[in-house]
N, C-alpha and C positions, 0 to 999 in steps of 0.2 A: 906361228905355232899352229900346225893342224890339229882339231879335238877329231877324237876317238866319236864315231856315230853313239849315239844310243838306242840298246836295242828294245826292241817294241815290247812291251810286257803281252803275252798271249792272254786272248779273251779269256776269263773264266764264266764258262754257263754252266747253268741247271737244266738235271732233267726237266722235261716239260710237266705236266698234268694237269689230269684231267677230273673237273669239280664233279662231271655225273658218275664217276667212276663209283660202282658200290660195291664193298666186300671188293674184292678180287678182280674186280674187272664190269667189262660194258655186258647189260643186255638190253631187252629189246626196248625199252622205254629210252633209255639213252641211245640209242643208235637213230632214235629220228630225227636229235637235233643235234649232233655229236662236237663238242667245242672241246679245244685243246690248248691252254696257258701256257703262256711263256713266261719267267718272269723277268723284270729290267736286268739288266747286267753291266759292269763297268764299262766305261765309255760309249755308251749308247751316242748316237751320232744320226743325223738327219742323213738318208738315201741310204742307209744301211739296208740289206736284203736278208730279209728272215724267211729261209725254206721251210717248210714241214714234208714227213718223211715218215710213211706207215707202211712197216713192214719194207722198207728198203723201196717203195716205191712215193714217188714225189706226188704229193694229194692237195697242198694250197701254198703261198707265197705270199707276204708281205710287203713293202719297200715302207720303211720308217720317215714320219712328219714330224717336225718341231715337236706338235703336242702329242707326239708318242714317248717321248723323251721319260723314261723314269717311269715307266707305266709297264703295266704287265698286256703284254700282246694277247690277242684270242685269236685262232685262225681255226676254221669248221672242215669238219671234212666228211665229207658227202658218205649216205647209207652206202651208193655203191661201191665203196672199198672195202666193206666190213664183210668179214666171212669168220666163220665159228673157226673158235683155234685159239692159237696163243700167237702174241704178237707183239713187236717192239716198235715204238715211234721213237724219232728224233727229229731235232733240226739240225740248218747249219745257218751261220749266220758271216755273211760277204762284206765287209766294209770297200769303199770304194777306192782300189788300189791295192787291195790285199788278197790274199790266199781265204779261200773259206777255212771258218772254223767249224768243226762239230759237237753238238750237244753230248751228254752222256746218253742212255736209252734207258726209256720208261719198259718193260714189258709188264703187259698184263694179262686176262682172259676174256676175248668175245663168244658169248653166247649166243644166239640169235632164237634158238628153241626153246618153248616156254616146258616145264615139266607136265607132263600129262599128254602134249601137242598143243596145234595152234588152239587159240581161244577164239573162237565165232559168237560166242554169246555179249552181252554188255557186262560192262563190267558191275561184280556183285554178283554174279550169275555163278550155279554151280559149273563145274567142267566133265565133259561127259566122258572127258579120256582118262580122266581116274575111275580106277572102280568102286564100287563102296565097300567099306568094314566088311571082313570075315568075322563071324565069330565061333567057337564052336557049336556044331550043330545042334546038340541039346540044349546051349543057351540062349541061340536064339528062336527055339520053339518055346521054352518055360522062362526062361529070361533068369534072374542071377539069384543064387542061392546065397545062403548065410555065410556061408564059406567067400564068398567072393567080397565080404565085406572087411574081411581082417588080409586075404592074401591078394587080393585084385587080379584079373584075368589077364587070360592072355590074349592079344587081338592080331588079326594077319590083313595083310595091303598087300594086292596082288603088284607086280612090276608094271609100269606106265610105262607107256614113250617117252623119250628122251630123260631116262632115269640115267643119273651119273655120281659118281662118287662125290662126296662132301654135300651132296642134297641133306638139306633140314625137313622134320616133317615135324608139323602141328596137330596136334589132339584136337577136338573140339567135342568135350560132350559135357551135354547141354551148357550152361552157362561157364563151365570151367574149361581152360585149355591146360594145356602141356607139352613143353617142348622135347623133342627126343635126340640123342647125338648125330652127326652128320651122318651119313651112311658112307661106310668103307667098301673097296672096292669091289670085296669079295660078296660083298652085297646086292652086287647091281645085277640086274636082269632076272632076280630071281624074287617070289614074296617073300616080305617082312615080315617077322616077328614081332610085335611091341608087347610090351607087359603095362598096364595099365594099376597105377594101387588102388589098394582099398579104400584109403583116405580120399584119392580123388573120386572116388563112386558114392561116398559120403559126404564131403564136398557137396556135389551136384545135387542132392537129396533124389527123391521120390520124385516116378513118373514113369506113367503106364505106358508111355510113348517115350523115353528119354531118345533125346537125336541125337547121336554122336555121327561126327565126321572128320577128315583133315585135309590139309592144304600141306604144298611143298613151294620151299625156297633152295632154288639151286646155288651156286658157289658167286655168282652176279647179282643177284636180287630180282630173279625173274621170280614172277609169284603165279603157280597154277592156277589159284583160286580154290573156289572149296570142291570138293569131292563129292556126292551126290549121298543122300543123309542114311542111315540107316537107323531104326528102332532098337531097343531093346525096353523091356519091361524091367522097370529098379522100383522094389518096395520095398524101403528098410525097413520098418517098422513092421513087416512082415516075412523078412525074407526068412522061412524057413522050409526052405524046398531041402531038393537034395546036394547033397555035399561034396556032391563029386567036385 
């Protein structure tokens, strides 16, 4: 009696990923040591050949040991592949005597530009390619009336370099922050508007010097750093200028 072959069950794999992946994708803190997981898959097998595959071009390779068996692969793949964009990795993975299989695709976003530009200072340092706070001009020669205590101002942030949509921006004045919603696309290249409350100008209390400033986070987790500080004059206990 001849039997019927049986036929091979296909590999099932997982997309790959990647642990420094933040928000949405790589930036530049992860692009310097860039590791990409595989996890085990059924019948994992010694001499098995595990490709990796960014952006359709082949960037590291594998061949599996006894004690790779059951274990999640890591394969690196080097700063010089990575360019700002959107981008898909995969692998494939060759058993020996078989047809390769291929992974699903991860896609995500590389950034490689920090918002503001590059940062030449150490870190903690302000960044000189943000500008500082607008405020209106009359408040910041007499600094914030009574009014601004119950309706909060309004404040402008000129456009930086590599500003792009989904950018986050932080408040910093004085001891209080605030976060403001991502920025939409109709946004970009142009300055910002923020509105600032009154409660937060209360909040922060009294200070003849208050320093407000902000920092931006783009859609990867690349951080400007701070913005370089500007003054205003806040005296609630006295604010009783004018009302405008």
């Amino acid at each position: 009696m001849i039997k019927t072959p049986v036929s091979q069950t296909p590999l099932k794999l997982f997309a790959p990923y990647l642990p420094q992946a933040n928000k949405q994708g790589i930036g530049v803190l992860a692009a310097n040591h860039l590791l990409v997981n595989i996890d085990p898959y059924p019948d994992m097998e010694r001499g098995d050949l595990i490709e990796l595959f960014w952006g359709d071009c082949y960037v590291a390779s594998k061949v599996l040991s006894d004690s790779d068996i059951g274990y999640t692969s890591v394969l690196h793949i080097a700063e010089s592949f990575l360019q700002t964009g959107k981008v898909k990795t995969y692998y494939r993975v060759t058993k020996i005597g078989s047809e390769s299989v291929r992974s699903p695709s991860l896609k995500l976003w590389v950034k490689l530009e920090t918002p503001g530009g590059h940062l030449v200072s150490a870190e903690g340092e302000e960044n000189q390619g943000l500008a500082p706070i607008r405020f209106p001009e009359w408040v910041a020669d007499k600094g914030l009336s009574r009014k601004h205590l119950s309706t909060g101002i309004d404040i402008f942030i000129d456009s930086y370099p590599h500003m792009e949509a989904y950018d986050e921006i932080t408040l910093r004045w004085g001891d209080v922050r605030m976060d403001f919603p991502a920025l939409t696309e109709l946004q970009v290249g142009k300055a910002i508007r923020l509105h600032v409350p009154g409660s937060l100008i209360q909040e922060a209390g009294d200070d003849e010097h208050q320093e407000v400033t902000y920092c931006v986070i783009d859609r990867v987790g690349n951080n400007s750093l701070w913005a370089p500080v500007r003054s205003i004059r806040v005296s609630i206990a006295d604010a009783v200028g004018s009302d405008h």
